[in-house]
N, C-alpha and C positions, 0 to 999 in steps of 0.2 A: 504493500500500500504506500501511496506516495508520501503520509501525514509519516511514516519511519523514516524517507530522506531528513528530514530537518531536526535540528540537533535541540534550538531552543538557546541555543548561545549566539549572540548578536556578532562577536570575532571571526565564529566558524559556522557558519549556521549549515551545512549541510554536514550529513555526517560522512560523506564520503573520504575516500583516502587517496594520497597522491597518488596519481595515475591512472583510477578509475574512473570512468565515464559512463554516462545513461546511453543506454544502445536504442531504447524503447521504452516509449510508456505509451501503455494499449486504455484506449481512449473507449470505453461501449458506445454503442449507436443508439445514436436518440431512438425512442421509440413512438409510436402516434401520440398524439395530446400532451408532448413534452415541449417545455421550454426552459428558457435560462436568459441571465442579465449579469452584467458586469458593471457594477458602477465605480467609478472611482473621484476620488475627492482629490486636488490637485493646486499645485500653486499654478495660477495663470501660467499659460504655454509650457508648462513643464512636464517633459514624455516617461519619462523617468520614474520613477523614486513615490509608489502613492501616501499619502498622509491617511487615506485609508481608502482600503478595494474591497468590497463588498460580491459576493458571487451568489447568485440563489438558481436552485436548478432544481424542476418540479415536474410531476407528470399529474395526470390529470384522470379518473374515472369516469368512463363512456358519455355519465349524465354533464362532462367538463363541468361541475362546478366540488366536486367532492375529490380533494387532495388523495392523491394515489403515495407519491412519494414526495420526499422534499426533501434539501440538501441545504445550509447557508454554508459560509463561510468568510472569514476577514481577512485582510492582507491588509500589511502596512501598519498595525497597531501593536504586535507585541514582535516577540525574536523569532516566531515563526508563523508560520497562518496556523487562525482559530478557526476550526470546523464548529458552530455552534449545534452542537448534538440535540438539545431545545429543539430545532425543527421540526424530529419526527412529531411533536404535539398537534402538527398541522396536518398530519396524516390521517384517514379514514372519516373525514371535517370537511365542510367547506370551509374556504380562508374568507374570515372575516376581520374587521377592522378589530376586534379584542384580542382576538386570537394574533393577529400581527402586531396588538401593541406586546402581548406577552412573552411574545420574541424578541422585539426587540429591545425587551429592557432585560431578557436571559441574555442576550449578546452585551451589551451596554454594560451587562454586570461581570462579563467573561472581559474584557477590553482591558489592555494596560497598555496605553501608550509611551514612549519613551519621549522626552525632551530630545528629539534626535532633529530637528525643523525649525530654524529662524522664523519667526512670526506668526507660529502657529502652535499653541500653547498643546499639553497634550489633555488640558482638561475640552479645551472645543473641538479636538477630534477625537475624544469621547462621546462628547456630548453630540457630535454629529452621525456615529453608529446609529441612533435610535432611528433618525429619518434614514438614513440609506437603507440598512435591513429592509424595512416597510415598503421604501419606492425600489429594491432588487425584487423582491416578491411579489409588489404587485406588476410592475416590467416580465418578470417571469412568468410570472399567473396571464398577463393578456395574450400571449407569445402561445403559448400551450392551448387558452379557448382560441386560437385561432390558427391553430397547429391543423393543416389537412379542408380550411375553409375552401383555399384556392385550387383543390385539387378536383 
């Protein structure tokens, strides 16, 4: 699993050892009523380095409103990415706005930013976890009901 690459040490954050290289990481194939979002929080024009990436990847049951599966996860907020495990709660549910805020204050409470970013403190990319979670999920969530419309 790719969450064993990373060590959780900010100096060496993979745990890999000199010399060795990823040959493959086998990606599964979306499947019908699936979607995903990627958001990222950023200093103006900067490609780089997020202040925090937010990933939500969800599928969808036949009725598209009753959450099949669902995945979040964080980058850019501690020494390695946070899978927020919280998700499955949105599982065998429709996603509703309580159910999205109760994730994203499981995330918001997972979150430890570091002081690593000139003019972005790490208490407001804390505090900015709670909206991304909610708008990756719902980006996710429209992505999946409209997963197979055009076909």
């Amino acid at each position: 699993p790719i969450q064993e690459m990373y060590s959780g040490v900010g100096a060496r954050p993979l745990v890999l050892e000199p010399g060795q290289v990823v040959q493959k990481i086998h990606v599964p194939e979306r499947g019908e009523r699936a979607g995903g979002a990627y958001l990222k929080l950023r200093q103006r024009k900067a490609i780089d380095y997020p202040l925090l990436g937010v990933a939500a990847a969800l599928t969808l049951e036949e009725d598209r409103e009753t959450c099949q599966t669902a995945g979040v996860a964080m980058t850019g907020i501690d020494c390695a990415p946070v899978s927020i495990h919280q998700a499955v709660m949105l599982e065998g549910q429709p996603i509703t706005d309580d159910r999205l805020d109760d994730l994203a204050k499981a995330a918001y409470e997972q979150a430890r930013p570091v002081a690593n970013v000139l003019g972005y403190s790490p208490r407001y990319r804390r505090d900015m976890v709670r909206v991304y979670v909610k708008q990756a999920v719902k980006q996710a969530l429209a992505s999946a009901s409209s997963e197979g419309d055009s076909q």
